[in-house]
N, CA, C and O atoms as a GROMACS GRO file, in nm:
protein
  564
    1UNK      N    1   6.598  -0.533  -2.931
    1UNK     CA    2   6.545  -0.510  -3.064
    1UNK      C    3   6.583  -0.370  -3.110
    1UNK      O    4   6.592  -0.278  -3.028
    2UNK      N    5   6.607  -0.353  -3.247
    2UNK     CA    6   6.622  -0.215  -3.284
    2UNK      C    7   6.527  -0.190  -3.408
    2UNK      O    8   6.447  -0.276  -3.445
    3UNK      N    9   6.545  -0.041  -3.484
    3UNK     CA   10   6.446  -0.026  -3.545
    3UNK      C   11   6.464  -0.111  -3.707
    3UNK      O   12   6.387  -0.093  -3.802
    4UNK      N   13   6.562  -0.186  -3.706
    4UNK     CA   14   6.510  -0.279  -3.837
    4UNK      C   15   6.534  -0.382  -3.796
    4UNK      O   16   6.648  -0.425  -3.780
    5UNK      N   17   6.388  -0.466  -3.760
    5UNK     CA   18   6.379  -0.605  -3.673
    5UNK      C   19   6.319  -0.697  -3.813
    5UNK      O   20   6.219  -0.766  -3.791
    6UNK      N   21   6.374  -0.698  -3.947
    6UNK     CA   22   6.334  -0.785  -4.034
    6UNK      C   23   6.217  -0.751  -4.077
    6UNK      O   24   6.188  -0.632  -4.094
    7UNK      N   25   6.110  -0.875  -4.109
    7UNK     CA   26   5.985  -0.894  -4.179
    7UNK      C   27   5.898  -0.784  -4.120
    7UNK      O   28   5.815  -0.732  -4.194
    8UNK      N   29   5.913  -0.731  -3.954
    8UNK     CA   30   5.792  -0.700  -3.894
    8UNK      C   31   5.815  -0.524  -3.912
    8UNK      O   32   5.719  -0.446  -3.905
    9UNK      N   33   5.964  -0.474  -3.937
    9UNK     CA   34   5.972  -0.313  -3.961
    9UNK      C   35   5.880  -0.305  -4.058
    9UNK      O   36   5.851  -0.395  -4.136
   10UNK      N   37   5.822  -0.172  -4.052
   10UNK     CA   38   5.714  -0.112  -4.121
   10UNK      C   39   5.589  -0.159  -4.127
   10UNK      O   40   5.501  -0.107  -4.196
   11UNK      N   41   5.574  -0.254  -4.060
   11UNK     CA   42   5.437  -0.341  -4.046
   11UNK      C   43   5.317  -0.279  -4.051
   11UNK      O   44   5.235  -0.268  -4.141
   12UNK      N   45   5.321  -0.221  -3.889
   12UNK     CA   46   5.217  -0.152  -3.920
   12UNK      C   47   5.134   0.024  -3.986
   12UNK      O   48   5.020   0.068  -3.999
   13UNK      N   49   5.264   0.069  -4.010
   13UNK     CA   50   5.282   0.181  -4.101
   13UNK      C   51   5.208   0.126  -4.231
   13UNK      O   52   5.113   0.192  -4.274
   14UNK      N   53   5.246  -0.001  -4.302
   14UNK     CA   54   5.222  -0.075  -4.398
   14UNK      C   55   5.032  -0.120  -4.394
   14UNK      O   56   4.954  -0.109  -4.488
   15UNK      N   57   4.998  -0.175  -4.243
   15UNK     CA   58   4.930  -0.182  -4.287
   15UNK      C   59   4.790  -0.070  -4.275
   15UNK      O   60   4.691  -0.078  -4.348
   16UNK      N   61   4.808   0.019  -4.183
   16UNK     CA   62   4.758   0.136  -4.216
   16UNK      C   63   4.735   0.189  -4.345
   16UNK      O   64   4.616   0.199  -4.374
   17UNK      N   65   4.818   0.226  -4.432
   17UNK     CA   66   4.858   0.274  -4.555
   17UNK      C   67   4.736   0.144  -4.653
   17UNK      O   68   4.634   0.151  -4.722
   18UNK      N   69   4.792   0.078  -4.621
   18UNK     CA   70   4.656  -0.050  -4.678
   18UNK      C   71   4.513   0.012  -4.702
   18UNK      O   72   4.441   0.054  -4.793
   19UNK      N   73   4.513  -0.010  -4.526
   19UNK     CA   74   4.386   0.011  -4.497
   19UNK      C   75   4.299   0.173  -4.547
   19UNK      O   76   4.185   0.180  -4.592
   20UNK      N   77   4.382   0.271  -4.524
   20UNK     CA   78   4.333   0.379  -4.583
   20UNK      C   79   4.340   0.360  -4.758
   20UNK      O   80   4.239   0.400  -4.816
   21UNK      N   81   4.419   0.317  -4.823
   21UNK     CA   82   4.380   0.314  -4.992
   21UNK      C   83   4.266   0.227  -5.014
   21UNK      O   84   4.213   0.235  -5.125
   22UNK      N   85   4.208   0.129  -4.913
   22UNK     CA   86   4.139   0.043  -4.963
   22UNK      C   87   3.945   0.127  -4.896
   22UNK      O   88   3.833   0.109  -4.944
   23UNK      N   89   3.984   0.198  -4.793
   23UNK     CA   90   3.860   0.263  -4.770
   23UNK      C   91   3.863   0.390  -4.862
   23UNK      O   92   3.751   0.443  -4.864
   24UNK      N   93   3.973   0.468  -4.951
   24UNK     CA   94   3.940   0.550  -5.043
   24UNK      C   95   3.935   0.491  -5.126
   24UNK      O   96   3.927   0.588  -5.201
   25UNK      N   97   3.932   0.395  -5.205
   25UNK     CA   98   3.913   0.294  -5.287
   25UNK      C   99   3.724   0.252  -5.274
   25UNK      O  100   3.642   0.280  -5.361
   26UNK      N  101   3.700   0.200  -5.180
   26UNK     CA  102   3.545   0.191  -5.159
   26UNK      C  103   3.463   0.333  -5.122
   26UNK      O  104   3.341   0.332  -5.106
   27UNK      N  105   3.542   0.451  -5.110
   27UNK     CA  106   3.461   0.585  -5.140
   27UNK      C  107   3.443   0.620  -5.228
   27UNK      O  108   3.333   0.670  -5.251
   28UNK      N  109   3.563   0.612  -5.352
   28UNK     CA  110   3.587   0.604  -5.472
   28UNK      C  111   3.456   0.576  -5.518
   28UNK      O  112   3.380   0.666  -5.552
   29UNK      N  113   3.419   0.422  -5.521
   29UNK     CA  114   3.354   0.378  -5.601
   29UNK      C  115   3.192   0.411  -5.542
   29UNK      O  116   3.114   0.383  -5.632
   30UNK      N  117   3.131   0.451  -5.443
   30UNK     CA  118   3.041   0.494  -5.408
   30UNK      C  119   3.012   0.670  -5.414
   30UNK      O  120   2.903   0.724  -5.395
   31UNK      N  121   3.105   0.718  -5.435
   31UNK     CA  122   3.093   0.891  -5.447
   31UNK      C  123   3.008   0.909  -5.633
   31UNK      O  124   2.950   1.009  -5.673
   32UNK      N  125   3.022   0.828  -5.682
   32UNK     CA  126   2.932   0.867  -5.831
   32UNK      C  127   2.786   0.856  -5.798
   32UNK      O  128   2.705   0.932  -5.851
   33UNK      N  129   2.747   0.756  -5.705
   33UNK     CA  130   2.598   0.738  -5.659
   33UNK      C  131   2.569   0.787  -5.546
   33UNK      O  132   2.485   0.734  -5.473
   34UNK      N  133   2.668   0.952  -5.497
   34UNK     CA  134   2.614   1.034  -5.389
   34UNK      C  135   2.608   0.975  -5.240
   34UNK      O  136   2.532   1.026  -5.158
   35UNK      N  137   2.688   0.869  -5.208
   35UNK     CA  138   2.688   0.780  -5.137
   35UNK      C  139   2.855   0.777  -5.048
   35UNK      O  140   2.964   0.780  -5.104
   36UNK      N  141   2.828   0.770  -4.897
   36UNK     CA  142   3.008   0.758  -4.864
   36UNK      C  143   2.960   0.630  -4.752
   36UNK      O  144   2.848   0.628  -4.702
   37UNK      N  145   3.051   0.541  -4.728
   37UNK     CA  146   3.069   0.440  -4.648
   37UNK      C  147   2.987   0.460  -4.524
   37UNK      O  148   2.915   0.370  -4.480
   38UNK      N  149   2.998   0.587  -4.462
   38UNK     CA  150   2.869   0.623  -4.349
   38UNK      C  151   2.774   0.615  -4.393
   38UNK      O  152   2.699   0.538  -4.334
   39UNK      N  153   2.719   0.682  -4.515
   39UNK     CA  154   2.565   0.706  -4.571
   39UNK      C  155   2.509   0.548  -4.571
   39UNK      O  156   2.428   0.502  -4.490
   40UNK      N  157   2.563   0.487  -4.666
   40UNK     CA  158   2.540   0.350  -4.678
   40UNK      C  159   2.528   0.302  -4.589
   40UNK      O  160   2.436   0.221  -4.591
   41UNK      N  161   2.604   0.315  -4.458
   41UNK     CA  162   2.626   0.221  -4.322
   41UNK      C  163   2.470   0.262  -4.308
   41UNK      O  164   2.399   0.162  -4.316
   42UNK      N  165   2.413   0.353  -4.293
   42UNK     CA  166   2.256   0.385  -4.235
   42UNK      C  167   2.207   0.300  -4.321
   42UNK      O  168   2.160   0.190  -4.295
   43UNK      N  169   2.223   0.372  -4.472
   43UNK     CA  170   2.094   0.317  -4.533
   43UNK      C  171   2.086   0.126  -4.551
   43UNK      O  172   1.984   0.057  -4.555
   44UNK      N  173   2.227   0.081  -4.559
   44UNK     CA  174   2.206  -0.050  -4.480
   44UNK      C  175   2.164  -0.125  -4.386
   44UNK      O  176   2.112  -0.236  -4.398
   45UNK      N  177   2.194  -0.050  -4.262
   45UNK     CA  178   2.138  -0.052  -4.129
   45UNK      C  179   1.951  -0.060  -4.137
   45UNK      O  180   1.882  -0.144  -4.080
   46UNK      N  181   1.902   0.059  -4.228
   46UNK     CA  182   1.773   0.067  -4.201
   46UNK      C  183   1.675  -0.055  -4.309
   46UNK      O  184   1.563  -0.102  -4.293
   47UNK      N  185   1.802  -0.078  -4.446
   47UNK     CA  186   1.713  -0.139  -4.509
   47UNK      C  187   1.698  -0.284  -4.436
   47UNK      O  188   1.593  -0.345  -4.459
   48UNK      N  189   1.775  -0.331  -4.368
   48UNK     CA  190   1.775  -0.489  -4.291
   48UNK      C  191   1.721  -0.457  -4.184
   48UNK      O  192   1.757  -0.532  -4.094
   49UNK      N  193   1.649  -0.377  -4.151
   49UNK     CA  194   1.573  -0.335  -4.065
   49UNK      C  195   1.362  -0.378  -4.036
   49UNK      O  196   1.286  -0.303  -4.098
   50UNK      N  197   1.310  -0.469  -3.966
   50UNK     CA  198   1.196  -0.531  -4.049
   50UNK      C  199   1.052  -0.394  -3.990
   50UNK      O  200   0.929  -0.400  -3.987
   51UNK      N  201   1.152  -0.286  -3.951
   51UNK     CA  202   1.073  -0.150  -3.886
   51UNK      C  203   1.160  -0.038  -3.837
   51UNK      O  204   1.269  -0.048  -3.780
   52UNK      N  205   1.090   0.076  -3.872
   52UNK     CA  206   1.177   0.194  -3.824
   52UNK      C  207   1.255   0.194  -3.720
   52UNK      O  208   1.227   0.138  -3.615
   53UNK      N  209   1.403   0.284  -3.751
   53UNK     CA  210   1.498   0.245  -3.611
   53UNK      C  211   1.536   0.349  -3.545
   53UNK      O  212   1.605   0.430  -3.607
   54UNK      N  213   1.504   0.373  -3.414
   54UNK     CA  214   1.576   0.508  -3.330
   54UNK      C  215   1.688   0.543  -3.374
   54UNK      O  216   1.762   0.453  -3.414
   55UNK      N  217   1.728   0.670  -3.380
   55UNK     CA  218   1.852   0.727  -3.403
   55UNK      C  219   1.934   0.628  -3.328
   55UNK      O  220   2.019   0.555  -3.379
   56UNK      N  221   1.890   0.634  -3.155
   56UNK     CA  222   1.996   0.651  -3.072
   56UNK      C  223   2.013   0.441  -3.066
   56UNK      O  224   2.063   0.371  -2.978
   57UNK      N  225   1.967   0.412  -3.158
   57UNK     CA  226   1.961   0.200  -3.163
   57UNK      C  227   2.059   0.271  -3.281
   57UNK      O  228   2.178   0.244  -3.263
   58UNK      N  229   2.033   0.354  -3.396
   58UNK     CA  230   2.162   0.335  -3.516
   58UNK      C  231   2.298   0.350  -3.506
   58UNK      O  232   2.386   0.292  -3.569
   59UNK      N  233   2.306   0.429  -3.427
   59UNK     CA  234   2.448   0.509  -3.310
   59UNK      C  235   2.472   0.378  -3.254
   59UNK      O  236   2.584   0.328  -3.274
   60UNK      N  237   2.383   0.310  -3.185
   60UNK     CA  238   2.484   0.200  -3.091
   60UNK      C  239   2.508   0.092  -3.200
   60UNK      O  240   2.630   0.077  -3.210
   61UNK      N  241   2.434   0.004  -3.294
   61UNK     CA  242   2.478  -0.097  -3.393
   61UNK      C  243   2.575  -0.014  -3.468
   61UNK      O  244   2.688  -0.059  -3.449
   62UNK      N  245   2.575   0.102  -3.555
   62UNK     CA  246   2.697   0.159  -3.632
   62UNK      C  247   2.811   0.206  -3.553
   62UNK      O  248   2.902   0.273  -3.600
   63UNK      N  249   2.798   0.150  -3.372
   63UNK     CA  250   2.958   0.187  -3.299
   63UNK      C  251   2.944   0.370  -3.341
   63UNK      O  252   3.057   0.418  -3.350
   64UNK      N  253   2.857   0.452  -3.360
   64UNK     CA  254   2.849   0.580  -3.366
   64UNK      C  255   2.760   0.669  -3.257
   64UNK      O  256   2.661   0.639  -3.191
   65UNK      N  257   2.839   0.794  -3.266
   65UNK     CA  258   2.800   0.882  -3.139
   65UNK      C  259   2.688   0.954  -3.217
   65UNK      O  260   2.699   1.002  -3.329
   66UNK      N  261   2.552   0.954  -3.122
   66UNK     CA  262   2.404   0.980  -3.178
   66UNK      C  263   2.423   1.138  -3.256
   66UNK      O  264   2.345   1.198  -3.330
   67UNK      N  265   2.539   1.169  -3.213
   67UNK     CA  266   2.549   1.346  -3.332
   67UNK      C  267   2.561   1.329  -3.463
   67UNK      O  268   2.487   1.364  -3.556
   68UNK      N  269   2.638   1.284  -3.462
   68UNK     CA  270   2.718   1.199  -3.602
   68UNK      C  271   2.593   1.130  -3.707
   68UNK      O  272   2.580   1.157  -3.826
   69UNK      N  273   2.518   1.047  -3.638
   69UNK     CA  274   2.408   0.945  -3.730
   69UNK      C  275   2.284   1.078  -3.738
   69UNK      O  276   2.180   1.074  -3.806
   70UNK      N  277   2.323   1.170  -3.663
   70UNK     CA  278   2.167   1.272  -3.688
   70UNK      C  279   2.214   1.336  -3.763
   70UNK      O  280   2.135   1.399  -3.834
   71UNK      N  281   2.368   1.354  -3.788
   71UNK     CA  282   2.396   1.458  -3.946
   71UNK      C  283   2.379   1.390  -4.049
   71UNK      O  284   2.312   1.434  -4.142
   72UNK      N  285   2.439   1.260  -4.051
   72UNK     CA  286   2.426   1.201  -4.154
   72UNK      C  287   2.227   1.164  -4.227
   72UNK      O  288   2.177   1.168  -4.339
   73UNK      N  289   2.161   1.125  -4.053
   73UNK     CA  290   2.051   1.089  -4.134
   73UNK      C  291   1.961   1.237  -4.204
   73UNK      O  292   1.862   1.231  -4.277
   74UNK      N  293   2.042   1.379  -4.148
   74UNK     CA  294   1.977   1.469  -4.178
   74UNK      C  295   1.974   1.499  -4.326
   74UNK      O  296   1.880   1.543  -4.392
   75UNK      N  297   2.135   1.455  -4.379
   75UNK     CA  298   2.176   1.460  -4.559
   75UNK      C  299   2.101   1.379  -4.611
   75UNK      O  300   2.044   1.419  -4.713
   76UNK      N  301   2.069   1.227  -4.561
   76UNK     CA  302   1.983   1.145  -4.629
   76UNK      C  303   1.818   1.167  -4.617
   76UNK      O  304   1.738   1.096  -4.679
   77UNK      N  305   1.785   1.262  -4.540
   77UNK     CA  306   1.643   1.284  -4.526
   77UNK      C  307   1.642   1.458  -4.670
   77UNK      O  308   1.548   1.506  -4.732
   78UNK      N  309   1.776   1.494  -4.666
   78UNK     CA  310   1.716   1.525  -4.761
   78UNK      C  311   1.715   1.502  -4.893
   78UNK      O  312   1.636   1.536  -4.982
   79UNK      N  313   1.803   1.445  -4.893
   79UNK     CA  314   1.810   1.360  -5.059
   79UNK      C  315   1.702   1.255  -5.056
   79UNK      O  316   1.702   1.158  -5.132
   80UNK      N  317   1.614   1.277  -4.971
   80UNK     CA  318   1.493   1.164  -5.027
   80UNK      C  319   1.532   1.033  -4.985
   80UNK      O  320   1.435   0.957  -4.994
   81UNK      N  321   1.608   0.992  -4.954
   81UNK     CA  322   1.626   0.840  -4.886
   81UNK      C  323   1.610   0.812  -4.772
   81UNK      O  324   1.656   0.706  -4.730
   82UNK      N  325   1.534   0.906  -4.682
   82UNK     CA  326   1.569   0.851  -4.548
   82UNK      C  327   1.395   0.972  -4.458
   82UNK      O  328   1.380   1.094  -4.447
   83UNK      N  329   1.327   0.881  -4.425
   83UNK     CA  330   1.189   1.024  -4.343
   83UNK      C  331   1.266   1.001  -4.182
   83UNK      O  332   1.336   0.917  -4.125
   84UNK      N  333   1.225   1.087  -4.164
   84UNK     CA  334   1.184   1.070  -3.984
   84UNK      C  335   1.040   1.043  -3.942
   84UNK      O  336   0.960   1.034  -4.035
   85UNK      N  337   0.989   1.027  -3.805
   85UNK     CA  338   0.922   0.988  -3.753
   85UNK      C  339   0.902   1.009  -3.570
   85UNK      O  340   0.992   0.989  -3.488
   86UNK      N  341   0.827   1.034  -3.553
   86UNK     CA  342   0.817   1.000  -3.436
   86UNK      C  343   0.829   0.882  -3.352
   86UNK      O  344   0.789   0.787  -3.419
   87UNK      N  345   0.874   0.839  -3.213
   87UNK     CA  346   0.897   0.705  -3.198
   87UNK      C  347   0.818   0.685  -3.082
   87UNK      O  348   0.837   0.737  -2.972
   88UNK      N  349   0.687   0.571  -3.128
   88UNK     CA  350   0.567   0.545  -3.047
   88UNK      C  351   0.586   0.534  -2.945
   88UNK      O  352   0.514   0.569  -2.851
   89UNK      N  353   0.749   0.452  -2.942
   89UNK     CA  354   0.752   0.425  -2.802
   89UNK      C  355   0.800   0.505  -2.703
   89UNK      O  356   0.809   0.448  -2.594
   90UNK      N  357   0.839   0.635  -2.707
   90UNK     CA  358   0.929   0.736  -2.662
   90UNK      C  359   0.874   0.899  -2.747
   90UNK      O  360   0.891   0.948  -2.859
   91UNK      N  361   0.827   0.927  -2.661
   91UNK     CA  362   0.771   1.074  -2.714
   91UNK      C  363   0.900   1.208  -2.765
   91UNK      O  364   0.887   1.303  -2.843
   92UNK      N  365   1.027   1.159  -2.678
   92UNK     CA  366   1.118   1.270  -2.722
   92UNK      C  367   1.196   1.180  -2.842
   92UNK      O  368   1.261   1.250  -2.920
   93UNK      N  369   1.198   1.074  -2.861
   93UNK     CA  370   1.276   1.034  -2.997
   93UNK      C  371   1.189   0.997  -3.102
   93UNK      O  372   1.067   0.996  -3.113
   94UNK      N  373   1.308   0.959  -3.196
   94UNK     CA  374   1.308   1.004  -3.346
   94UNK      C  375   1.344   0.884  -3.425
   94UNK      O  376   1.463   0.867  -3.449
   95UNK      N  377   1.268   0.808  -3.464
   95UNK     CA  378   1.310   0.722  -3.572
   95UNK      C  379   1.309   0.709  -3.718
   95UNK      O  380   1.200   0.742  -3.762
   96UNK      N  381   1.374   0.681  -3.790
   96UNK     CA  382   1.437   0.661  -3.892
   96UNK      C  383   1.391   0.568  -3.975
   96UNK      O  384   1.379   0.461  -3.915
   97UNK      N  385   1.343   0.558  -4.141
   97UNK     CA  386   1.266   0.484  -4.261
   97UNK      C  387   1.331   0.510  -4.359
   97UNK      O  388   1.353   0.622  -4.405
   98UNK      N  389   1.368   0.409  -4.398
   98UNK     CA  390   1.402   0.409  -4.538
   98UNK      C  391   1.302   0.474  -4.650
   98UNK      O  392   1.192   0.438  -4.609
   99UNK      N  393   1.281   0.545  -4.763
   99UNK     CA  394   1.142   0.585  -4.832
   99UNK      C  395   1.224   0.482  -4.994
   99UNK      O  396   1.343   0.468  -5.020
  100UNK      N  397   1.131   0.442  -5.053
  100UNK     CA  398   1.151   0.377  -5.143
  100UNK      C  399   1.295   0.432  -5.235
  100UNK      O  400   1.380   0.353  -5.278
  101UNK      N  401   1.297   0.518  -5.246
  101UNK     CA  402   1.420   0.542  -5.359
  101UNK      C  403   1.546   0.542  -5.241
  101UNK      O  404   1.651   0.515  -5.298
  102UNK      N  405   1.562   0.562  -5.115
  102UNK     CA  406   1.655   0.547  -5.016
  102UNK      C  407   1.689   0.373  -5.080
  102UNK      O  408   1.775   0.323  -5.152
  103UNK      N  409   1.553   0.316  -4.998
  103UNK     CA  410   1.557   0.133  -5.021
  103UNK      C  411   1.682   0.098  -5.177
  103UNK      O  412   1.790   0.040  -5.180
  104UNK      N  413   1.616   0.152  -5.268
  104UNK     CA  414   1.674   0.153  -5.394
  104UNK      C  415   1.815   0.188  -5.375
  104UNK      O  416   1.906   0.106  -5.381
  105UNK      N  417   1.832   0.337  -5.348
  105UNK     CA  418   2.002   0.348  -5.333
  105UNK      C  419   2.107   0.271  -5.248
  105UNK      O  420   2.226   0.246  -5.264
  106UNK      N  421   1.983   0.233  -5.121
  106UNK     CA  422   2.113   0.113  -5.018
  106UNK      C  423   2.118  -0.019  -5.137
  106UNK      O  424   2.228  -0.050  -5.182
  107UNK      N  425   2.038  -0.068  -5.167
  107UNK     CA  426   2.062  -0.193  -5.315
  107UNK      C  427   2.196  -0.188  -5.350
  107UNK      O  428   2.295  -0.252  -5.315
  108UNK      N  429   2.167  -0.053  -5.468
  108UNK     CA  430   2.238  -0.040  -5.542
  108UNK      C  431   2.399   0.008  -5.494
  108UNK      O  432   2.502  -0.030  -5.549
  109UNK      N  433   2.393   0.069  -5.415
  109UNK     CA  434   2.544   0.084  -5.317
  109UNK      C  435   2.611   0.015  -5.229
  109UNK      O  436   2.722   0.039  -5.181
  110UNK      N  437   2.511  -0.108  -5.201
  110UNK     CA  438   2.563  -0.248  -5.194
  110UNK      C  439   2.561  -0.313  -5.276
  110UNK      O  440   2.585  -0.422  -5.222
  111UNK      N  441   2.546  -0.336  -5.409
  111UNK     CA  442   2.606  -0.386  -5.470
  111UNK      C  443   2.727  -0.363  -5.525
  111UNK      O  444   2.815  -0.446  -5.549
  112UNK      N  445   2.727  -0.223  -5.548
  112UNK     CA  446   2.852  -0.173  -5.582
  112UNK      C  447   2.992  -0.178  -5.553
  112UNK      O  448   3.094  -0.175  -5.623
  113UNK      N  449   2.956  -0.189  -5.353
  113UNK     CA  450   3.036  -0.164  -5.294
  113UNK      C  451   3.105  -0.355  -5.225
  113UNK      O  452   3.198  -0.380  -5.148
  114UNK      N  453   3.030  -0.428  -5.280
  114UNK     CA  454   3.042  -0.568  -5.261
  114UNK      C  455   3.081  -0.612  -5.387
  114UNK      O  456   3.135  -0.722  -5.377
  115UNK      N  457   3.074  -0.567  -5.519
  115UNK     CA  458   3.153  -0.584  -5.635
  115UNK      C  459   3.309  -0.549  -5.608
  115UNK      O  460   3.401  -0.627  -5.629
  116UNK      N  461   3.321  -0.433  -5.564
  116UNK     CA  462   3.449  -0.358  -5.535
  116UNK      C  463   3.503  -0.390  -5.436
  116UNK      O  464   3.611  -0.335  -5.414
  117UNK      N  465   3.468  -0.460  -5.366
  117UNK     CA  466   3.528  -0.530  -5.247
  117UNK      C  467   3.603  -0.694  -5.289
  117UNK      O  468   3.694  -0.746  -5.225
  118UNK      N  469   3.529  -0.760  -5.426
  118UNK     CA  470   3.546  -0.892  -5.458
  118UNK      C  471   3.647  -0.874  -5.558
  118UNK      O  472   3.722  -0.970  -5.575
  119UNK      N  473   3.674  -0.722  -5.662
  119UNK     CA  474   3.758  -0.694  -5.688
  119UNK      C  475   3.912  -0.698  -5.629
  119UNK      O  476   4.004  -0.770  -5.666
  120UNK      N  477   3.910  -0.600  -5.528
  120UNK     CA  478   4.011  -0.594  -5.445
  120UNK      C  479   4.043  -0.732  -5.360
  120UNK      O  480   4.156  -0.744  -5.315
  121UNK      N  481   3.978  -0.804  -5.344
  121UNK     CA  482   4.004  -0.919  -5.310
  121UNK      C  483   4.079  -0.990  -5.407
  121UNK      O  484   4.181  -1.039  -5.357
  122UNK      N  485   4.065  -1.013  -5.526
  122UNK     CA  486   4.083  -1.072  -5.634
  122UNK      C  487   4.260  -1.063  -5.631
  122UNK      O  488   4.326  -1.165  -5.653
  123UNK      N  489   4.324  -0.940  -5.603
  123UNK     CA  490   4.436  -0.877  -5.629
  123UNK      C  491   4.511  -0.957  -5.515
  123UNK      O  492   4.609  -0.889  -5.484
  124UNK      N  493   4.507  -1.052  -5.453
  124UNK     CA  494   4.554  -1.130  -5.331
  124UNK      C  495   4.514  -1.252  -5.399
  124UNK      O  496   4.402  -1.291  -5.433
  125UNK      N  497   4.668  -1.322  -5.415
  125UNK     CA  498   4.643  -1.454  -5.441
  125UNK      C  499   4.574  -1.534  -5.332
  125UNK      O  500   4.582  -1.507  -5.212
  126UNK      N  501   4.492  -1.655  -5.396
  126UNK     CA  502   4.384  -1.727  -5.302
  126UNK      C  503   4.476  -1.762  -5.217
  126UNK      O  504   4.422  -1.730  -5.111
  127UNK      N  505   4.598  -1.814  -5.185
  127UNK     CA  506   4.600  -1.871  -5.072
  127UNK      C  507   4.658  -1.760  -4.960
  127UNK      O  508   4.646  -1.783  -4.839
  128UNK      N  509   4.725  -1.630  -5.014
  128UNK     CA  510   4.762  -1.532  -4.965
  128UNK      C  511   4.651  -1.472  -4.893
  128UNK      O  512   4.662  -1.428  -4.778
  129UNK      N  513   4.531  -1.469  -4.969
  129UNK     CA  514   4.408  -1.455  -4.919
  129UNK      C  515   4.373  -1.498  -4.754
  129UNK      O  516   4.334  -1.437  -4.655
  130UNK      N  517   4.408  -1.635  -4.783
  130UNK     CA  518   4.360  -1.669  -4.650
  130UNK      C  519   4.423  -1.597  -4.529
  130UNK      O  520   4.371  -1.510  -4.460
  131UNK      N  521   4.548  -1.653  -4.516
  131UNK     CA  522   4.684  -1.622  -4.470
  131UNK      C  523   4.630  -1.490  -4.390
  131UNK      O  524   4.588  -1.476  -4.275
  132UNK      N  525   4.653  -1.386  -4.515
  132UNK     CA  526   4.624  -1.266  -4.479
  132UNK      C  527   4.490  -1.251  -4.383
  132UNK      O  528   4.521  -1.196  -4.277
  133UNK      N  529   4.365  -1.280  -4.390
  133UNK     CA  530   4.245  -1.325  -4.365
  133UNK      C  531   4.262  -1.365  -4.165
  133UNK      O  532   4.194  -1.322  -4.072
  134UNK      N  533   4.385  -1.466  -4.164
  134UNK     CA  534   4.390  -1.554  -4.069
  134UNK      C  535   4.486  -1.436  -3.962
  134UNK      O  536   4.475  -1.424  -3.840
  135UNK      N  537   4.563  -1.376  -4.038
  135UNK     CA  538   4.671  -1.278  -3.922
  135UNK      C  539   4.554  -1.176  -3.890
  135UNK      O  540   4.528  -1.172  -3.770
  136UNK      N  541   4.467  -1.079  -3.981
  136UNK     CA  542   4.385  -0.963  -3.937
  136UNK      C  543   4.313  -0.994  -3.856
  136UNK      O  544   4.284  -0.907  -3.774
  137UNK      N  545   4.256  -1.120  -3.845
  137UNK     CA  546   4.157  -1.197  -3.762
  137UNK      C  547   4.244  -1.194  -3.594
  137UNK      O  548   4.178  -1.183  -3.491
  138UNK      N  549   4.367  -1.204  -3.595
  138UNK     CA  550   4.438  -1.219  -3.523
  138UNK      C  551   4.499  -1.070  -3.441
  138UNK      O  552   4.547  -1.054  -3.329
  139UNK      N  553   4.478  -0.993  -3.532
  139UNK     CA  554   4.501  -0.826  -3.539
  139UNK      C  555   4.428  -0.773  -3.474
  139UNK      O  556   4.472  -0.680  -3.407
  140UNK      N  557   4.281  -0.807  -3.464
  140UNK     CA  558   4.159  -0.792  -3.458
  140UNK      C  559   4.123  -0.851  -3.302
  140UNK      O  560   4.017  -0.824  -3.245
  141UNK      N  561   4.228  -0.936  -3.244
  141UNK     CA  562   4.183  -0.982  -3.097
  141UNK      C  563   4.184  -0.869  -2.970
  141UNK      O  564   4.150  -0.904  -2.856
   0.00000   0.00000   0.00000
């Protein structure tokens, strides 16, 4: 094989390049409502949540290292979307609540961000759709 092997040169250069316009594309559209794809990941995380959640439970479901979810939940505790707590069950940890206008902003930044996602979908013909759908799935093993 050499370096122009047909359909598959640039592949995955290509689809990198994808993938990053389409996650600044969904920052895009969440940066007007103070919101980035992490923030949301919490405040999603906590609103499907049916009770407060340890830092160190948000770190392991968001695939994140417990430093990372304590900066982030520290920005959202202070913009009012997010209290801490003590955790009954564990005297040295710390769990995590959505406070009503948090609840409100995960809503609304999922919706946003699930509009803008059905958008960008849109731009892929349906059956290309799949196709495409069926190889990432495959990308993804």
């Amino acid at each position: 094989m050499n370096d122009k092997d047909g359909p598959v040169d640039g592949l995955v250069p290509s689809l990198l390049g994808a993938a990053h316009a389409i996650e600044s594309r969904l920052e895009g559209v969440l940066d007007p409502l103070g919101l980035s794809l992490a923030r949301l990941g919490v405040l999603r995380a906590l609103d499907e949540a049916p009770e407060p959640v340890s830092l160190s439970d948000l770190a392991k479901q968001l695939a994140c290292v417990r430093s990372n979810i304590t900066q982030i939940v520290d920005r959202l505790e202070e913009d009012g979307y997010v209290r801490r707590r003590a955790d009954p069950a564990d005297r040295r940890g710390v769990q995590a609540e959505l406070t009503a206008v948090g609840r409100r902003a995960a809503r609304r930044g999922w919706d946003v961000l699930q509009r803008e996602q059905r958008t960008i979908a849109r731009t892929v013909a349906a059956g290309d759709a799949g196709k495409l759908k069926q190889v990432l799935g495959l990308l993804g093993k």
